[in-house]
DRENDO-1510 file (C-alpha; in Angstrom, 1 decimal, always signed):
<recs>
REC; n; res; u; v; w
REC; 1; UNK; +101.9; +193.5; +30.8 .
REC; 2; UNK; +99.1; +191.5; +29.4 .
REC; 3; UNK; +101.1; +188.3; +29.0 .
REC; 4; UNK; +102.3; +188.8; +32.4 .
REC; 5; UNK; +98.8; +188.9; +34.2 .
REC; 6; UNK; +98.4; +185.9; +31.8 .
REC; 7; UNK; +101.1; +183.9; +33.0 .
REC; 8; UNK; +100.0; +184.7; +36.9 .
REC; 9; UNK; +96.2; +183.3; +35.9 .
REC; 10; UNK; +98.3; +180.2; +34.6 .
REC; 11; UNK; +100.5; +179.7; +37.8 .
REC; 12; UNK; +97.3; +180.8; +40.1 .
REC; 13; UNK; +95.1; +178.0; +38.0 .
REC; 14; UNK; +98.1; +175.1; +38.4 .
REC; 15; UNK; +98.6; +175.9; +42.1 .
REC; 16; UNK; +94.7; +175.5; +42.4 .
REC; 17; UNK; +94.5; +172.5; +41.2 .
REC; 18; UNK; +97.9; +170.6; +42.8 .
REC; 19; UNK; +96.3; +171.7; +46.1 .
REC; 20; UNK; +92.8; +170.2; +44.5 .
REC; 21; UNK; +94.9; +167.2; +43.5 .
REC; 22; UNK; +97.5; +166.5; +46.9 .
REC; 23; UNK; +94.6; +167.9; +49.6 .
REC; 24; UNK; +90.9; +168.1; +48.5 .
REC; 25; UNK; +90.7; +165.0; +46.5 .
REC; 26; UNK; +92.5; +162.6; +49.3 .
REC; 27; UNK; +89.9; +163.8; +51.5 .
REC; 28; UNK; +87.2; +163.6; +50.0 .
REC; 29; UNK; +87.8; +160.1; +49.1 .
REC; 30; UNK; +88.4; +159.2; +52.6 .
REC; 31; UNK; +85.3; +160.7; +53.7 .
REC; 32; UNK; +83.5; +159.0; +51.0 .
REC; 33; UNK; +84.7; +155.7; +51.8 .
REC; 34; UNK; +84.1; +156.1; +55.9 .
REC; 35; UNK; +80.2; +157.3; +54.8 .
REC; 36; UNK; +80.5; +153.8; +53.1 .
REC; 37; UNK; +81.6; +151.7; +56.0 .
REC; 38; UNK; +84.9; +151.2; +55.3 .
REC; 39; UNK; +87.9; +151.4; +57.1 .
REC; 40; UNK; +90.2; +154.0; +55.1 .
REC; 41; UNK; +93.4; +153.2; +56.5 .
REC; 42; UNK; +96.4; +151.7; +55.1 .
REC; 43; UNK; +97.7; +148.5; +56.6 .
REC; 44; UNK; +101.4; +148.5; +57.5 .
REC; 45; UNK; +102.2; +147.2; +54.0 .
REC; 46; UNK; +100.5; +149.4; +52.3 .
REC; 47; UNK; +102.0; +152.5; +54.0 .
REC; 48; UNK; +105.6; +151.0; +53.5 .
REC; 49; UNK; +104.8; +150.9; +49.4 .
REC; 50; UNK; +103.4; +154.4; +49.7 .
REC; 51; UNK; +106.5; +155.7; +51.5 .
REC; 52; UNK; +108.9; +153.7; +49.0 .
REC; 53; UNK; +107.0; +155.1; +45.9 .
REC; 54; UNK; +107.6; +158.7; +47.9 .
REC; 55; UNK; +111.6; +158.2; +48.2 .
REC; 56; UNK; +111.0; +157.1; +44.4 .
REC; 57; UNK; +111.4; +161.2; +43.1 .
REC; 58; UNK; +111.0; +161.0; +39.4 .
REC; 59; UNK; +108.2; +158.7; +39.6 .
REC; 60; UNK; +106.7; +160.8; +42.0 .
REC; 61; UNK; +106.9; +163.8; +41.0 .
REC; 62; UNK; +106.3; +163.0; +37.0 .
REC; 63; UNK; +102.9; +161.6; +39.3 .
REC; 64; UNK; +102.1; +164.7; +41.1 .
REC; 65; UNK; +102.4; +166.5; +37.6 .
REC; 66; UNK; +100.6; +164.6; +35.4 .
REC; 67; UNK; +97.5; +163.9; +37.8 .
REC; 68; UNK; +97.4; +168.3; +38.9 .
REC; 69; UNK; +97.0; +168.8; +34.8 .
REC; 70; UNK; +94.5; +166.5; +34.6 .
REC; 71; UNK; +92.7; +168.0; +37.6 .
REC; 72; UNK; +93.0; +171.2; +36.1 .
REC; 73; UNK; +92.2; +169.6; +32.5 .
REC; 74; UNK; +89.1; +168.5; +34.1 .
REC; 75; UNK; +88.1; +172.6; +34.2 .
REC; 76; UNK; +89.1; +173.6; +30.8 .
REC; 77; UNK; +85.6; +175.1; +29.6 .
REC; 78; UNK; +86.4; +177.9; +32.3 .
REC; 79; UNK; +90.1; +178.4; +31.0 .
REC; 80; UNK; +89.9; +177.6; +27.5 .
REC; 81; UNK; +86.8; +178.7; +25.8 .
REC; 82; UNK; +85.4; +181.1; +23.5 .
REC; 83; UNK; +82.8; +181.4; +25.9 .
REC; 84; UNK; +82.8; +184.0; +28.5 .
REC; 85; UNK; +83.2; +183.3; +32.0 .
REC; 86; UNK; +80.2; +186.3; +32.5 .
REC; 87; UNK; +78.3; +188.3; +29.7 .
REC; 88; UNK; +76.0; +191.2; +30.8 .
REC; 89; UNK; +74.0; +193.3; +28.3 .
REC; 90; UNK; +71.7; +195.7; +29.5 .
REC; 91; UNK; +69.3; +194.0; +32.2 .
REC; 92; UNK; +70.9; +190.3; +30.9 .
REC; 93; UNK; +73.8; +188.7; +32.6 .
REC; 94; UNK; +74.5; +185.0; +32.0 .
REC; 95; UNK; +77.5; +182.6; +32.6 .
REC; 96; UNK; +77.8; +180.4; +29.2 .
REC; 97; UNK; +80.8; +179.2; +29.9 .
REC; 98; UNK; +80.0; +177.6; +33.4 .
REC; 99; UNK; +76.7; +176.2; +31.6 .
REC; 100; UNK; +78.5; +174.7; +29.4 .
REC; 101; UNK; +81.0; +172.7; +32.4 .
REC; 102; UNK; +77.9; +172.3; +34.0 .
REC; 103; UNK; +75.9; +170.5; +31.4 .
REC; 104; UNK; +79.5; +168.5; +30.8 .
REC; 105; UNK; +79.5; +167.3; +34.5 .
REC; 106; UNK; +76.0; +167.1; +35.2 .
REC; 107; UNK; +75.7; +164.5; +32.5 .
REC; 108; UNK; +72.2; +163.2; +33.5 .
REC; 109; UNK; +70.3; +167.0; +32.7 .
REC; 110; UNK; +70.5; +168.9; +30.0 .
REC; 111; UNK; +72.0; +172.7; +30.7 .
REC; 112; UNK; +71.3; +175.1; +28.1 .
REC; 113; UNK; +74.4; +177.6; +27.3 .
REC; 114; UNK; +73.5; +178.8; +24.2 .
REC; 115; UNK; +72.3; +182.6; +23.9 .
REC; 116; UNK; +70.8; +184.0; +20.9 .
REC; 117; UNK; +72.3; +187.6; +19.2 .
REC; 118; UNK; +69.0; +189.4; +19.6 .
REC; 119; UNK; +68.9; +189.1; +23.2 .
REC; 120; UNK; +72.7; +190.5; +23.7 .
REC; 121; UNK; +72.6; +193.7; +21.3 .
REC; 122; UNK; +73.4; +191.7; +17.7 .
REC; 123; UNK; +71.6; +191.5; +14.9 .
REC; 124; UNK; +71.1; +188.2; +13.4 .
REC; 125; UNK; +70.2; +184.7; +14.2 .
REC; 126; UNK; +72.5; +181.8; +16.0 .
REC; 127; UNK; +74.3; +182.3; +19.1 .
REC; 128; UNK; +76.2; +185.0; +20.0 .
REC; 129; UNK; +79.9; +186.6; +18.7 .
REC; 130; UNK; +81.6; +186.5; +21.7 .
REC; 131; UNK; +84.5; +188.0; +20.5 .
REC; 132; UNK; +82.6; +190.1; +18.2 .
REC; 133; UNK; +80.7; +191.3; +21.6 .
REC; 134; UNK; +84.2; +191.5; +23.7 .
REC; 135; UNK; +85.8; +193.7; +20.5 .
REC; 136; UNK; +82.8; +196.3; +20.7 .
REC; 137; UNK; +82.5; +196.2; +24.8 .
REC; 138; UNK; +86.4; +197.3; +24.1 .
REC; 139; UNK; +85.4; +199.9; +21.1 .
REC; 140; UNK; +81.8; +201.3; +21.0 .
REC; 141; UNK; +82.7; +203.1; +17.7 .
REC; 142; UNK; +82.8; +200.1; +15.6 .
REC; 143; UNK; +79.0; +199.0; +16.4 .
REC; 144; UNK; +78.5; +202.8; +15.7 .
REC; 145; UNK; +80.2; +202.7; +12.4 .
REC; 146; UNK; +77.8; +199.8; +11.5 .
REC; 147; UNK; +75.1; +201.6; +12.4 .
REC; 148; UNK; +75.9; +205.0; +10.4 .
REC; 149; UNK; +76.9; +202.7; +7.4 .
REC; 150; UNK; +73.2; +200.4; +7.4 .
REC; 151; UNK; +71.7; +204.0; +7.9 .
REC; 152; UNK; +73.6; +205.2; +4.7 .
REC; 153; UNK; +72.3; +202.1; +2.8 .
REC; 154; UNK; +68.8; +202.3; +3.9 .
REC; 155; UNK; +69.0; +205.7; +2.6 .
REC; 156; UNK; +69.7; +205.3; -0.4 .
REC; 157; UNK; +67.7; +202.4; -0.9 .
REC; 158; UNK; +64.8; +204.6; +0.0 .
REC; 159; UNK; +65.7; +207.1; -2.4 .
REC; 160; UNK; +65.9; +204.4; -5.0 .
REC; 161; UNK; +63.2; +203.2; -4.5 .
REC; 162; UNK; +60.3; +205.7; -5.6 .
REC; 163; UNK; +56.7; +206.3; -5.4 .
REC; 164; UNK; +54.8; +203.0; -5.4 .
REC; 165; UNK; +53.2; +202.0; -8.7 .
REC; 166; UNK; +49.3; +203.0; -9.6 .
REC; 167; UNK; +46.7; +200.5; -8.9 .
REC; 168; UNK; +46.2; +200.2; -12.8 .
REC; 169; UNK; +50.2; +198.7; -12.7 .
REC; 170; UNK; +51.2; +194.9; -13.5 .
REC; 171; UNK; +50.5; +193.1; -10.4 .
REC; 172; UNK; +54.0; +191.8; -11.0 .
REC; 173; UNK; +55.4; +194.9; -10.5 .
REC; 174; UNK; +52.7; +195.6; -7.4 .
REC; 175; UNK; +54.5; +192.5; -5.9 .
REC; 176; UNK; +58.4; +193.6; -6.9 .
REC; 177; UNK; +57.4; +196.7; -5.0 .
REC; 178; UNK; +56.2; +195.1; -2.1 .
REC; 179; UNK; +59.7; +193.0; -1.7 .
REC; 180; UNK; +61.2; +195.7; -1.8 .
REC; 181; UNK; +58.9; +197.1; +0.9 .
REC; 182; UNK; +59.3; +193.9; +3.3 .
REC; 183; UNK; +63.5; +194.2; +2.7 .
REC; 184; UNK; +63.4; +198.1; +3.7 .
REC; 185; UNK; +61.5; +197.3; +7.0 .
REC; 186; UNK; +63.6; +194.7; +8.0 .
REC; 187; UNK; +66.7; +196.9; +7.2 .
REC; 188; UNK; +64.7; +199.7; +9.5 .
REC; 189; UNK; +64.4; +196.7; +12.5 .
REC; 190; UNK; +67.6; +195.9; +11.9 .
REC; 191; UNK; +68.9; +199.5; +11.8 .
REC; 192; UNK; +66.8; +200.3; +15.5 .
REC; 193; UNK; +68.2; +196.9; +17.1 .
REC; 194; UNK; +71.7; +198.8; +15.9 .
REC; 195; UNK; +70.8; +201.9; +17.7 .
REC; 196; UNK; +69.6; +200.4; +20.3 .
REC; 197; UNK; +72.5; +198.3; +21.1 .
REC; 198; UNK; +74.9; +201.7; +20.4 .
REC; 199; UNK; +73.6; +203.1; +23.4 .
REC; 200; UNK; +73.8; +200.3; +25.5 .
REC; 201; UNK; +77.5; +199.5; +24.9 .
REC; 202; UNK; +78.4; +203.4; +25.1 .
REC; 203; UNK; +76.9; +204.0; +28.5 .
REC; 204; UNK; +78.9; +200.9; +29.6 .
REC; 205; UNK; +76.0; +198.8; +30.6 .
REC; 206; UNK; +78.0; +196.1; +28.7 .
REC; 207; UNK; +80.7; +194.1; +29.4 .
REC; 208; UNK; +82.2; +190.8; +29.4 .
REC; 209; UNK; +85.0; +188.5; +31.4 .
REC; 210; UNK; +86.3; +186.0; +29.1 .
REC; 211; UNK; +88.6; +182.7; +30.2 .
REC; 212; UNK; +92.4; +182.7; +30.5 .
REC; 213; UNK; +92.7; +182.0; +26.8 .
REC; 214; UNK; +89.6; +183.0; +24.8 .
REC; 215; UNK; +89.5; +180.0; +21.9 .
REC; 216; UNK; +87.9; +176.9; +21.8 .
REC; 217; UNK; +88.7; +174.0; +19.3 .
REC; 218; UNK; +86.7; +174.5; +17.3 .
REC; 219; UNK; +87.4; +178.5; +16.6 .
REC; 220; UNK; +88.7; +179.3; +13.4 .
REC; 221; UNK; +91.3; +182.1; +13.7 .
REC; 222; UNK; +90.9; +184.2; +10.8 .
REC; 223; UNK; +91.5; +187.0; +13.0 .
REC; 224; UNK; +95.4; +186.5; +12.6 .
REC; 225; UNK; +97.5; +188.4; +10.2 .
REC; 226; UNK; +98.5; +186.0; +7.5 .
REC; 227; UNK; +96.0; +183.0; +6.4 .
REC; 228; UNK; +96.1; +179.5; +7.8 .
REC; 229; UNK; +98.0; +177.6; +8.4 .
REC; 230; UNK; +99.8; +179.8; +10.7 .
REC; 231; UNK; +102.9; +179.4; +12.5 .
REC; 232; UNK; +103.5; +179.9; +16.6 .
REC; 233; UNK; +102.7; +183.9; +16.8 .
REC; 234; UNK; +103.2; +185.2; +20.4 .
REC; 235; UNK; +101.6; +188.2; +22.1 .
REC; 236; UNK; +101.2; +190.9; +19.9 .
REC; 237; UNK; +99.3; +194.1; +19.5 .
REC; 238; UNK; +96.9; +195.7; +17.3 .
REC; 239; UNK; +96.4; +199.0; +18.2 .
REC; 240; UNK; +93.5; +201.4; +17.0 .
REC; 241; UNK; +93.3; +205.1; +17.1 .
REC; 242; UNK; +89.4; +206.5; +16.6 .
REC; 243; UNK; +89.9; +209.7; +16.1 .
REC; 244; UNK; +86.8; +212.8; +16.5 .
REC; 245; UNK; +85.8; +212.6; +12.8 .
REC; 246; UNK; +85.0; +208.6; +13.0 .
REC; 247; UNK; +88.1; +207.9; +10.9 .
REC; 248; UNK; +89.8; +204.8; +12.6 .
REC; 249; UNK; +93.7; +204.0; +12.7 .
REC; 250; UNK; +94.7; +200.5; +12.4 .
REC; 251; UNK; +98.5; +199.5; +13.7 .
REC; 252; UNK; +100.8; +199.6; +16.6 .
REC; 253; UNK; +101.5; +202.5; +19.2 .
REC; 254; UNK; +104.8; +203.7; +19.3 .
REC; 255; UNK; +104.4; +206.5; +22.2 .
REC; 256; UNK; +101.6; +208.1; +24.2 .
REC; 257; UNK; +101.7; +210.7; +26.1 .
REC; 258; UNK; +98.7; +214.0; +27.5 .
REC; 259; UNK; +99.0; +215.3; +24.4 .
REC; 260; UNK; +99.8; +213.5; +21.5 .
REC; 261; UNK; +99.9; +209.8; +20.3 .
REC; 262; UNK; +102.7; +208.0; +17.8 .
REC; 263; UNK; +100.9; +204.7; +15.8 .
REC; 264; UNK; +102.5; +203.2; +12.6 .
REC; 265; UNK; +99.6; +202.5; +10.2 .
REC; 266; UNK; +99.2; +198.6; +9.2 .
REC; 267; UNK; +99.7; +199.9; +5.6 .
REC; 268; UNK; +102.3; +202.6; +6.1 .
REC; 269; UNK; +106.1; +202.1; +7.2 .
REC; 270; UNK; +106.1; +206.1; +8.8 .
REC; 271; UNK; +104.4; +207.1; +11.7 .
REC; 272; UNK; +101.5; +209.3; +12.2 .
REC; 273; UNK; +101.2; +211.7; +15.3 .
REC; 274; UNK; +97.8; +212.8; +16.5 .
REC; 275; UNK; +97.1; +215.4; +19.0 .
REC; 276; UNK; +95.1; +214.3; +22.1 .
REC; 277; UNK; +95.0; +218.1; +23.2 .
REC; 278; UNK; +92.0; +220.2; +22.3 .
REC; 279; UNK; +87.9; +219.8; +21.9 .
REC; 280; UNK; +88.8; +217.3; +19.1 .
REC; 281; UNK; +91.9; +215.5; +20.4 .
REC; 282; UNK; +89.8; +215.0; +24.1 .
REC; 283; UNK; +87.0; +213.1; +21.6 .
REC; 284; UNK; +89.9; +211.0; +19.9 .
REC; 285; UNK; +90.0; +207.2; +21.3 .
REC; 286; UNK; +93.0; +205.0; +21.6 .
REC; 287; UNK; +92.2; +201.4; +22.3 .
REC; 288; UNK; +94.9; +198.6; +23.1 .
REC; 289; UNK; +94.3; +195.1; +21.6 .
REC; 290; UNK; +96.5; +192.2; +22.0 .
REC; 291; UNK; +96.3; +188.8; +19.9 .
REC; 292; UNK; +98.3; +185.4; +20.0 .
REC; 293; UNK; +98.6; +182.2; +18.9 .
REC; 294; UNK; +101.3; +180.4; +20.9 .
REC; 295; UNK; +101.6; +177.4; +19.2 .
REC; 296; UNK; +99.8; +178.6; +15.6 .
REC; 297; UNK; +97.0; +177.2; +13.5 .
REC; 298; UNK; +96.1; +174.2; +11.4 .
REC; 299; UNK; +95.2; +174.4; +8.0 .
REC; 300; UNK; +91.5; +175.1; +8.6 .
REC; 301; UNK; +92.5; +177.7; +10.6 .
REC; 302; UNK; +91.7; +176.3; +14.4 .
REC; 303; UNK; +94.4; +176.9; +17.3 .
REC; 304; UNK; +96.8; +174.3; +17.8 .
REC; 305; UNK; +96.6; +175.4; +22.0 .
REC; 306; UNK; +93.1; +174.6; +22.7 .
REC; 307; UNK; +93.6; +171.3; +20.3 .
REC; 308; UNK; +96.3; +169.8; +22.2 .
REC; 309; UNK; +94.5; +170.8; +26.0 .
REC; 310; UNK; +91.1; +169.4; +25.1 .
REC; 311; UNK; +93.0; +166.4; +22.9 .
REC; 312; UNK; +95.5; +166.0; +26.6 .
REC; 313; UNK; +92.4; +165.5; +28.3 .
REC; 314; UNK; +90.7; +163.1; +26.6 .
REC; 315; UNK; +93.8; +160.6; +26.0 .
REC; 316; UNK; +94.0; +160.8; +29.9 .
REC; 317; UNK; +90.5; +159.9; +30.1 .
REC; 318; UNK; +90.3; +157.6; +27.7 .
REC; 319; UNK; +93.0; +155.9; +29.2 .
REC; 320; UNK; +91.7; +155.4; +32.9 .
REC; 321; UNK; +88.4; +154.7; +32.2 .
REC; 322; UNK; +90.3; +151.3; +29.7 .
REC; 323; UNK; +93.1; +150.9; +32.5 .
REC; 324; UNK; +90.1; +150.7; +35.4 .
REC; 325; UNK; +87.6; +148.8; +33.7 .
REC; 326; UNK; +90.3; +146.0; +32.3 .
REC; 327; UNK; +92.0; +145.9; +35.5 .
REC; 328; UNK; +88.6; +145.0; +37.7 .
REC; 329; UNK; +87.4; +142.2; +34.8 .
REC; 330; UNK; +91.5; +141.1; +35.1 .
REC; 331; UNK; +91.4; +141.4; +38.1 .
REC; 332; UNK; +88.3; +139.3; +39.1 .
REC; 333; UNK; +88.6; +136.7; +36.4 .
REC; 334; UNK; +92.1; +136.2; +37.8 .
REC; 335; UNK; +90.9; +135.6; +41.5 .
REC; 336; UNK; +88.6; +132.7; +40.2 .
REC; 337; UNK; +90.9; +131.2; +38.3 .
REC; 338; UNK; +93.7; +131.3; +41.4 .
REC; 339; UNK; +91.1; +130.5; +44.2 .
REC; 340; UNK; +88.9; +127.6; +42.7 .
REC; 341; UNK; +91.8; +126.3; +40.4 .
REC; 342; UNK; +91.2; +122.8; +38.7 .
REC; 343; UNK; +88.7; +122.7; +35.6 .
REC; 344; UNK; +87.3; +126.1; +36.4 .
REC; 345; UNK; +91.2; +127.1; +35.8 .
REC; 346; UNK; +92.1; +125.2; +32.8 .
REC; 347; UNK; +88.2; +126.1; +31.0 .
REC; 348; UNK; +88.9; +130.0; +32.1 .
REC; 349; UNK; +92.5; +129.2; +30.6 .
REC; 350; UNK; +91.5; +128.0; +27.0 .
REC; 351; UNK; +89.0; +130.7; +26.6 .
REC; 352; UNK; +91.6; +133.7; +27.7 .
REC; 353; UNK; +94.0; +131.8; +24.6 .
REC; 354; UNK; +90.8; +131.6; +22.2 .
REC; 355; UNK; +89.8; +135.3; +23.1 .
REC; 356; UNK; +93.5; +136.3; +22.8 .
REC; 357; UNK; +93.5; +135.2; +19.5 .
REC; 358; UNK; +90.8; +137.3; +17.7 .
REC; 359; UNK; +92.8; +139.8; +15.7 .
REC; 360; UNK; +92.4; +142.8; +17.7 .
REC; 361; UNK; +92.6; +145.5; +14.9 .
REC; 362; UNK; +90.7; +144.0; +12.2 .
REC; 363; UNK; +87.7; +144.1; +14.8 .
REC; 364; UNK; +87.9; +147.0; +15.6 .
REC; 365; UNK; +87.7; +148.1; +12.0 .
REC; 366; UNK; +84.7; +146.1; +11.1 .
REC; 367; UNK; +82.7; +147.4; +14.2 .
REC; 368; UNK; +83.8; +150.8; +13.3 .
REC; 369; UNK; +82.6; +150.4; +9.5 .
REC; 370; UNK; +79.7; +149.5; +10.6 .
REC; 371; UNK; +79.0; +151.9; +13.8 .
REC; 372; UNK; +80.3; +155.3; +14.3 .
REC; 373; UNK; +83.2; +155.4; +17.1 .
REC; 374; UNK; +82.3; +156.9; +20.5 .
REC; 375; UNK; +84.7; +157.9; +23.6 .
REC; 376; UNK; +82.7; +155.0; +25.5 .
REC; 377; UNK; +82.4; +152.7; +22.7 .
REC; 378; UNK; +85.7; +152.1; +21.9 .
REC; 379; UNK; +86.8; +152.0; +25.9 .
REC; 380; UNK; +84.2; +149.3; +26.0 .
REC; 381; UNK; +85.5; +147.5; +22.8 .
REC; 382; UNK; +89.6; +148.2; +24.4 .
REC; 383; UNK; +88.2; +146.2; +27.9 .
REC; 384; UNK; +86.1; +143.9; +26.2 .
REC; 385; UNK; +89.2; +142.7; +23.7 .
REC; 386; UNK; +92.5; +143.2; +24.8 .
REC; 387; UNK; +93.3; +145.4; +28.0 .
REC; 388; UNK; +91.4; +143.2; +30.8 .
REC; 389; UNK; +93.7; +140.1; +29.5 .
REC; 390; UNK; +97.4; +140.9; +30.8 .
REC; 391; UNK; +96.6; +141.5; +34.4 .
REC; 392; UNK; +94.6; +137.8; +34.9 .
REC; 393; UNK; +97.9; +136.3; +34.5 .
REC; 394; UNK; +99.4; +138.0; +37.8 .
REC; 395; UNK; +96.4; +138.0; +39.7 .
REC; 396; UNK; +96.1; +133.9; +39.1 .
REC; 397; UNK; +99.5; +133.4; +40.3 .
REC; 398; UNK; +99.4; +135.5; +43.1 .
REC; 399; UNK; +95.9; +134.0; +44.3 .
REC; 400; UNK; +97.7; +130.2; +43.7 .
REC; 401; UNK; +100.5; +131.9; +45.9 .
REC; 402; UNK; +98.8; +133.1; +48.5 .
REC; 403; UNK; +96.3; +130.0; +49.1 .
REC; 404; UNK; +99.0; +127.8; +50.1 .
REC; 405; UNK; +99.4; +129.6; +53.0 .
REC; 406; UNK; +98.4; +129.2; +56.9 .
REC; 407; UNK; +96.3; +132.4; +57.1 .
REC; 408; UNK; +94.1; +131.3; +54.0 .
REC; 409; UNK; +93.8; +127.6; +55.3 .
REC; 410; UNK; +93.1; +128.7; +58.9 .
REC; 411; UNK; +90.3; +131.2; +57.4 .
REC; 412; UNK; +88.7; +128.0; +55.6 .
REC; 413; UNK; +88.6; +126.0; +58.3 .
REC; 414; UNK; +86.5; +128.8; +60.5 .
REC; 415; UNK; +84.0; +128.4; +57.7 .
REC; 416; UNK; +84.7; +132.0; +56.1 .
REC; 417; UNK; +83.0; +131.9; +53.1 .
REC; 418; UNK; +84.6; +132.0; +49.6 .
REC; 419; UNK; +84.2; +135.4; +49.0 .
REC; 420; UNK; +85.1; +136.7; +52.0 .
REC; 421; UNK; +88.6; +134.8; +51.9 .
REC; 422; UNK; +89.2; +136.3; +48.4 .
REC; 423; UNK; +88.1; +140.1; +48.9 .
REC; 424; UNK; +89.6; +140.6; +52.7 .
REC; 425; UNK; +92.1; +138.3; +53.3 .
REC; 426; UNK; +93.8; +137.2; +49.5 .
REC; 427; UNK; +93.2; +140.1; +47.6 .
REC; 428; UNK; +95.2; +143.0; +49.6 .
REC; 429; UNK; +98.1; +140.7; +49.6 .
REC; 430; UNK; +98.1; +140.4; +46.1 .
REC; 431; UNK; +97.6; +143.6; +44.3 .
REC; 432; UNK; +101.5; +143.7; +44.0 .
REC; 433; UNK; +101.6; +143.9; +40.0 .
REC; 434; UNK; +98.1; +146.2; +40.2 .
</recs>
């Protein structure tokens, strides 16, 4: 059932985002570019191309495919995170996981996610264990069980630790008796926060809503059965039985009915039956856990899914921002070079063949040895060196084409300036290889 609801989320979240893709986004880039001033329809030409590339159906559709997961890619810290969606704790509710998309997007201001332990019933400092929180929003009994076992511990400690030494004593052993001291009271604050925090999560004023698939890259699984690297493990479960005495039941449920319940223990191949009838079978707990990892870990341990998703996204982005940038410097360089012709050609020529020449790789080692690599740095350095270069060859000859012609030479002679003739009238007539 669970992997069910999880492939609707999947097919809701896709069909979200083709719709995002194929209606919202041509929209609001028409709207944009009207607020702008310009005039956002396609010329005859233009609408013939579009229509062609339609008829065109694996190209098309391997289009619509590829830009609806990159849409959706573009939303991956609310589908893909170890971060919940929602948290609530008491009087607390926060959204980490939209704070964290936000501060991504909102790139200029810095938006805080992070939320310490103490303020969300853990003990401890860092951010919060969101699975650890989800687990005991799920089973209560296991932050209880914490609790009766620290309270165990701090009473024996107390025991141990006797009557405190005369003032006549060593002040060594005055101040071995006053660690001692300071490591009980923090074991007492520790033990209330515990308590505290029981009562919270068994009155239900905690829960949790975590993403589609609750990992992030960086997770290591060592919740998994076997150690890492692990292979492709679908949907499986984990069952847990807490039965009226406190003793808990680790393995998988065979049946369940009003009265009794079947589970076959992790580390037994026969099954137990326990009685769900009764003052003590009404107190026993059965809890239903599920845990996957579709396409396995790598050897540290992190999940191979959220690798490749957050790895899908930024190849695509990586790619558009080189493909945009090198196709404008191409794109301009080549429209000066085809316009003006004559020396400005030939110089622009030799100094394409000179910067053509630098061994592309090598560079980009040195630079590297010498600064660390960034997402825009080495875009910059791919425009910069190589990627703006292929596309000045077209757009020269195109621009030589097209200025040979009346509509260019009429343009000139009604004193349209250079510009003009190269942006409105040469330009849309020679984006063919773009």
């Amino acid at each position: 059932m669970s992997s069910f609801v999880s492939l609707l989320q999947v097919a809701a979240v896709l069909t979200v985002a083709f719709l995002f893709t194929t209606r919202a986004i041509p929209r609001l880039v028409v709207a944009v570019g009207r607020a702008l001033g310009f005039r956002m329809k396609p010329t005859p030409v233009t609408a013939k191309r579009l229509a062609r590339f339609r008829r065109i159906r694996r190209g098309y559709y391997s289009f619509l495919i590829i830009s609806t997961l990159f849409v959706a890619s573009l939303f991956l810290e609310l589908l893909v995170n170890s971060k919940p969606l929602a948290i609530h704790y008491g009087e607390r509710t926060a959204f980490p996981a939209v704070a964290e998309w936000l501060d991504g997007v909102v790139f200029f201001a810095e938006i805080n996610s992070f939320l310490r332990k103490t303020d969300f019933g853990q003990v401890g400092k860092g951010e919060v264990d969101y699975n650890a929180f989800a687990a005991t929003v799920d089973d209560p009994s296991l932050l209880v069980a914490e609790r009766d076992a620290l309270a165990e511990e701090l009473a024996a400690k107390r025991a141990k630790l006797g009557p405190p030494p005369p003032e006549s004593a060593r002040r060594g052993k005055k101040l071995r008796y006053k660690r001692k001291l300071k490591k009980l009271k923090k074991l007492e604050e520790r033990l209330a926060a515990l308590d505290e925090a029981a009562k919270v999560f068994e009155s239900g004023d905690a829960w949790v809503l975590m993403p589609i698939y609750p990992y992030a890259p960086d997770d290591l699984r060592y919740d998994l059965p076997t150690n890492p690297p692990n292979k492709p493990i679908g949907p499986q479960r984990h069952d847990v039985v807490v039965r009226a005495d406190g003793r808990r039941i680790e393995g998988t449920i065979i049946s369940q009915n009003e009265t009794e319940v079947r589970i076959r223990p992790l580390d037994a191949e026969e099954a137990l039956t326990l009685s769900l009838a009764g003052e003590e079978g009404a107190k026993t707990r059965v809890i239903r856990r599920h845990h996957s990892a579709l396409l396995g870990t790598d050897t540290s341990g992190r999940d191979v899914v959220p690798l490749l998703l957050y790895g899908f996204r930024i190849s695509m982005a990586f790619a558009l921002v080189v493909a945009f940038l090198g196709y404008c410097i191409g794109i301009c360089v080549g429209a000066v070079q085809g316009y003006y012709g004559g020396w400005t050609d030939i110089i622009t020529q030799r100094l394409q063949e000179i910067w053509g020449s630098i061994p592309f790789l090598f560079t980009i080692m040195i630079i590297a040895s010498v600064v660390r690599p960034s997402f825009f740095l080495l875009a910059f350095l791919l425009v910069a060196l190589r990627s703006w270069l292929g596309i000045t060859f077209y757009i020269r000859g195109e621009f030589y084409r097209e200025k040979s012609k009346d509509y260019v030479q009429a343009a000139i002679g009604h004193g349209v300036s250079d510009v003009t003739i190269m942006l409105r009238h040469i330009l849309p007539n020679s984006l063919v290889p773009v």
